[in-house]
N, C-alpha and C positions, 0 to 999 in steps of 0.2 A: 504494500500500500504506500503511495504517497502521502508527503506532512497534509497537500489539500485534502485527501481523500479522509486520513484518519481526523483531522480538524472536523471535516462533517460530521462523523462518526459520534466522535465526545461531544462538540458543541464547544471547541477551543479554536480560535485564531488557527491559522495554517504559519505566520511563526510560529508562536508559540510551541508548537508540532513540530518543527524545524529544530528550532533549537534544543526538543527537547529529543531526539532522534540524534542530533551530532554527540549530545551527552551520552545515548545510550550506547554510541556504536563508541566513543574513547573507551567506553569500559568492557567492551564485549559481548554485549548485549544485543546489536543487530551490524547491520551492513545493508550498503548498499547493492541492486542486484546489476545497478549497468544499465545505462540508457536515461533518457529524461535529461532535466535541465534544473536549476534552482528549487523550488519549493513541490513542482513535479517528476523528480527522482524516484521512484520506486525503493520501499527499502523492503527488508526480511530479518526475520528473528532467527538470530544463532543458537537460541534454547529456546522449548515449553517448558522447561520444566525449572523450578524455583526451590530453592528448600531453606529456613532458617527456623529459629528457635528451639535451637536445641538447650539440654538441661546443664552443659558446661560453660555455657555462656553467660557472661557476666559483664557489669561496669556498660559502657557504651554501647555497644555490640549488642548486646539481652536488652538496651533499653531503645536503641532503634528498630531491633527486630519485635519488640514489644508495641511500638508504633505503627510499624507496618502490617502486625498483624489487625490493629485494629481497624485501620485503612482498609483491610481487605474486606473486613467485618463489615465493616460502614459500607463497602459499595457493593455487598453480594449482596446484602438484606434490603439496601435502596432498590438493585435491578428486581429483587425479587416483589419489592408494593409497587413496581414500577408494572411490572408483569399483572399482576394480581388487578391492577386497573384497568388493562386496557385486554386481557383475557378473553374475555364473552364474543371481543370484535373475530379471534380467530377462527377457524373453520373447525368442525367438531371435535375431526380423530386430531387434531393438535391439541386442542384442549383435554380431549379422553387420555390423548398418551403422556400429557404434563401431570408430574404428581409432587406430590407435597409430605414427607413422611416424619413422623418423630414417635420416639419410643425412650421407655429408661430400662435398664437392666441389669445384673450385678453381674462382674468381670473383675481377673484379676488383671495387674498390668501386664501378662506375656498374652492374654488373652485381647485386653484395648489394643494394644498393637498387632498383634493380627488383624483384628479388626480392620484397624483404620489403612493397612497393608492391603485387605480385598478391596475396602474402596475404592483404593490409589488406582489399582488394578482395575477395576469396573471403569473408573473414571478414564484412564489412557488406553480403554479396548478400541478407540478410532482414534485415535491420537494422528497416528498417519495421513487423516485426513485434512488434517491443518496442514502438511504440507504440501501434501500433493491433492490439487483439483481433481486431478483427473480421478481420484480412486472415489471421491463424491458421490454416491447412488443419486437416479434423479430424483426431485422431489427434495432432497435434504437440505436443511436449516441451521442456520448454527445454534447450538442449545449450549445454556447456562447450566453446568453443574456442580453442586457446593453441596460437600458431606462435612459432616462436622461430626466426634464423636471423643469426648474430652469425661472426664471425670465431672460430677455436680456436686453439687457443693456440700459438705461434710455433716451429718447428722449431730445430735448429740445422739447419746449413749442411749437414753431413753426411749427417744422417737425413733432409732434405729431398732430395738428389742422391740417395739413394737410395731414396726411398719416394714423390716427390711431382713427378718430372719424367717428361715425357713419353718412353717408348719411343722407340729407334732400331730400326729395320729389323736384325736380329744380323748378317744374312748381309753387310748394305753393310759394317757398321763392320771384320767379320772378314774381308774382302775388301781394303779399306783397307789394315787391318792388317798382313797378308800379305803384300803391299807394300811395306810399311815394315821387318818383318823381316827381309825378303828381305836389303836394303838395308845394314841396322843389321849382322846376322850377318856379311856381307862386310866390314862396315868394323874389324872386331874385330881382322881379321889383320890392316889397313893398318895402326894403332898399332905394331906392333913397327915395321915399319920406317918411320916416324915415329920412333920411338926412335934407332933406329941411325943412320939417313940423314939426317933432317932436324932432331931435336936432339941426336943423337950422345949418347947418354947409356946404361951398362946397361940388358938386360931388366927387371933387377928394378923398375927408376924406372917399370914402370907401374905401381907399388902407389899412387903419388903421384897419377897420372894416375885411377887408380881413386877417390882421397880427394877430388880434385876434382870427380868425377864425380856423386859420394856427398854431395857438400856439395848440390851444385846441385839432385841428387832431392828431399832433405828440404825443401828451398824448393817445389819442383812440385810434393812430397805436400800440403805447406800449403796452396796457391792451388789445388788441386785441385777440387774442392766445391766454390769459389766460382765458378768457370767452369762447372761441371757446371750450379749451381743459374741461371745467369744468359743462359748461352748453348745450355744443351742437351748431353747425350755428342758428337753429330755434332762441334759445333764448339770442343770442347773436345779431343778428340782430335786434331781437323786442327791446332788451335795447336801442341799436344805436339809433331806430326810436323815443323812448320813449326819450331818452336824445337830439336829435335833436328837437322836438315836443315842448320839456320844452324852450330849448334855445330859440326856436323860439317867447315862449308865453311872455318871460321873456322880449323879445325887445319892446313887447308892451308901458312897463314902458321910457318914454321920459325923460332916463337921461344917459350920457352918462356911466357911470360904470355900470349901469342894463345892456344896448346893450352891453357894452365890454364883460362882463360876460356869458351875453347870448349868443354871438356868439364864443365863445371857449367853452361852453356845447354844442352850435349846433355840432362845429366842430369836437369833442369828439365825438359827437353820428352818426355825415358821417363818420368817417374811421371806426366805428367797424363795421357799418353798411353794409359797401359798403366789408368791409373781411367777414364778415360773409359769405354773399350774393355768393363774388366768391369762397369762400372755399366750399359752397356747390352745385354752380355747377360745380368744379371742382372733386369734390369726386364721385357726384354723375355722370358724362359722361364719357362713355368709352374713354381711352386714344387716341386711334384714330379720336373721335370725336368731342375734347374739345375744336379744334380749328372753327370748324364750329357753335357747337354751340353755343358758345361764340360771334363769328357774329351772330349768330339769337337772341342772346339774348340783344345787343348792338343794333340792329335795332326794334328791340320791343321795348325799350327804348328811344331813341333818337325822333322817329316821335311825342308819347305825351308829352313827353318833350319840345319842338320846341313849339307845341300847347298851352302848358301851359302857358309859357314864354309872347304870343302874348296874352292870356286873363288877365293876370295878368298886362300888361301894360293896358289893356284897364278899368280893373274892376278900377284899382287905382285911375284914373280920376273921378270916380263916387259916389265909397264907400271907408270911412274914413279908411286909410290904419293899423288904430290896428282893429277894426274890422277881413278887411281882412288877419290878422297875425293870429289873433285868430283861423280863420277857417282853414287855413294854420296847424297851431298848432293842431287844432283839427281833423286833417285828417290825419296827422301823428301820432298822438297816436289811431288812430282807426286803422292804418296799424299795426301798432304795438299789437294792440291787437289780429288782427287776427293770425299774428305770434306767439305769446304768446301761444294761446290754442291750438296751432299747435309744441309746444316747444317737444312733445313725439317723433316726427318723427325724431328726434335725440337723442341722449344720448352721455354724457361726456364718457371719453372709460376711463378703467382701467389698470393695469400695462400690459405690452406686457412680454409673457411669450414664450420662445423658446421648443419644444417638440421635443424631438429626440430617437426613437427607433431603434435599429439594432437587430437584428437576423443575428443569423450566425453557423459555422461551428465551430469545433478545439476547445475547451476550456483549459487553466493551469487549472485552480482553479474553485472551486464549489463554494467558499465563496466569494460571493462580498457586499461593505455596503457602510453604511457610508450615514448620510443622504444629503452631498451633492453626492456622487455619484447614491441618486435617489434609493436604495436597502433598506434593512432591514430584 
């Protein structure tokens, strides 16, 4: 193209075009092809193809490639409302075969770069035809194409355990669970006599036993999330159960810092326990149905629960209550176990990655790069 031809083109002066064509060819960027005269030269591009911003670059260099990728930003998304306006005017199957795509997905990075490698690929499958006319099929257009496919922007810990990790199976974890309550509701009675028999102290002292309890969850609500996001609900729950199970066995010991201790690892191990639990069956039920089953799963709980409760006052009268702690304990680490081997039905998710394809109409420019804008 000539400086006049490509000035039509942008809608810049045919100097301006000029001058800025001598600039591109000092640095090896184009040349001219021979023939013409002043501002009707014909020139040619010595490369399609562009590449910058890479991750060792720094100071100047990272902040002009930093620049330029946003230049490139700024004029694909203008061509593409530029497109989006005057659309309806083309003829159908143009319009039918113009598409507009965006999706999120979780990817690791040897995975994003594959990725954005097949685009590169998809994108230079006629590449050829920029330089040579003649391989042209009739009928063909020059089309704008801009993939984009960069990592999104970083969750917290919470919103990610909740919106970005894989599904548990609801029925294993509430089977788990069930288990565990079973377990947990029996050992409620043991604590009074715990109180009385093995530290010999008033009823009311279990409010103390309660504050210890209470100290330890606000710890497990903390680290909650971060086990959810790294290990999955499965085996974020079994830990809860397994660190519940320990505290429990630890209260066997008749002194009161072993029980204090013990009951703030219990309570460490109900709050992750109990997030675990509803983070996967909230993940795992359709949004319309989370509130029902959530009642079905609140009433599958609650009746062996109740039941528990009334064995556990009666078993205490008969059989020496660290015994019955023990079994307590031991039936919590057996829930926990079955969660455990069950720990694959989840997976910790990886960074969340935004994918955005357009296709379109109209193109300025054959040269697009840069590896934040996703080219090469």
């Amino acid at each position: 193209a000539t400086a006049t031809e490509l000035a039509e083109m942008i809608g810049e002066s045919p100097a301006n075009c000029s001058w800025h064509l001598r600039q591109l060819a000092k640095y090896g960027f184009v040349e001219e092809t021979g023939g013409g005269s002043g501002r009707n030269r014909p020139w040619r591009p010595l490369t399609h193809t562009l590449s910058w911003g890479d991750s060792d670059e720094s100071g100047e260099v990272a902040a002009a490639g930093d620049q330029l990728s946003a230049m490139v930003y700024d004029q694909e998304f203008a061509a593409l409302r530029d497109w989006q306006a005057w659309r309806r005017t083309d003829p159908p199957e143009w319009q039918d075969a113009a598409n507009f795509a965006q999706s999120v997905t979780w990817l690791t990075a040897p995975e994003l770069a594959e990725l954005n490698d097949a685009l590169v690929e998809i994108a230079a499958r006629h590449r050829e035809r920029l330089r040579d006319p003649s391989a042209r099929p009739p009928g063909a257009r020059r089309v704008r194409i801009f993939a984009s496919a960069v990592p999104a922007a970083p969750m917290t810990a919470a919103v990610a355990a909740l919106n970005g990790v894989s599904s548990v199976t609801t029925a294993a974890a509430l089977n788990g669970l069930l288990k565990e309550l079973l377990a947990w509701s029996a050992s409620t009675s043991l604590f009074f006599a715990l109180l009385d028999h093995g530290l010999h102290r008033p009823p009311e002292f279990v409010g103390v036993l309660a504050s210890a309890q209470g100290a330890g969850s606000i710890a497990g609500g903390l680290v909650a999330a971060w086990l959810i996001v790294r290990a999955g609900e499965n085996a974020a729950t079994a830990i809860g159960l397994t660190a519940f199970g320990l505290g429990d066995g630890i209260c066997v010991l008749p002194r009161l810092p072993a029980v204090l201790a013990g009951k703030a690892v219990a309570g460490a191990g109900l709050a992750v326990l109990v997030i675990g639990f509803t983070t996967a069956l909230q993940r795992r039920t359709p949004g319309p149905l989370v509130g029902r089953v959530s009642m079905a799963a609140e009433t599958l709980t609650a009746g062996p629960q109740t039941i528990s409760i009334a064995a556990g006052a009666l078993l205490v009268s008969a059989v020496d209550y660290r015994l019955l702690l023990l079994v307590v304990a031991t039936g919590m680490l057996s829930a926990a176990t079955y969660l455990w081997r069950g720990r694959q039905m989840t997976s910790p998710p990886v960074s969340p990655v935004r994918v955005v394809c357009r296709g379109g109409d109209r193109a300025s420019s054959d040269v697009s790069g840069g590896r934040p804008p996703s080219t090469r």
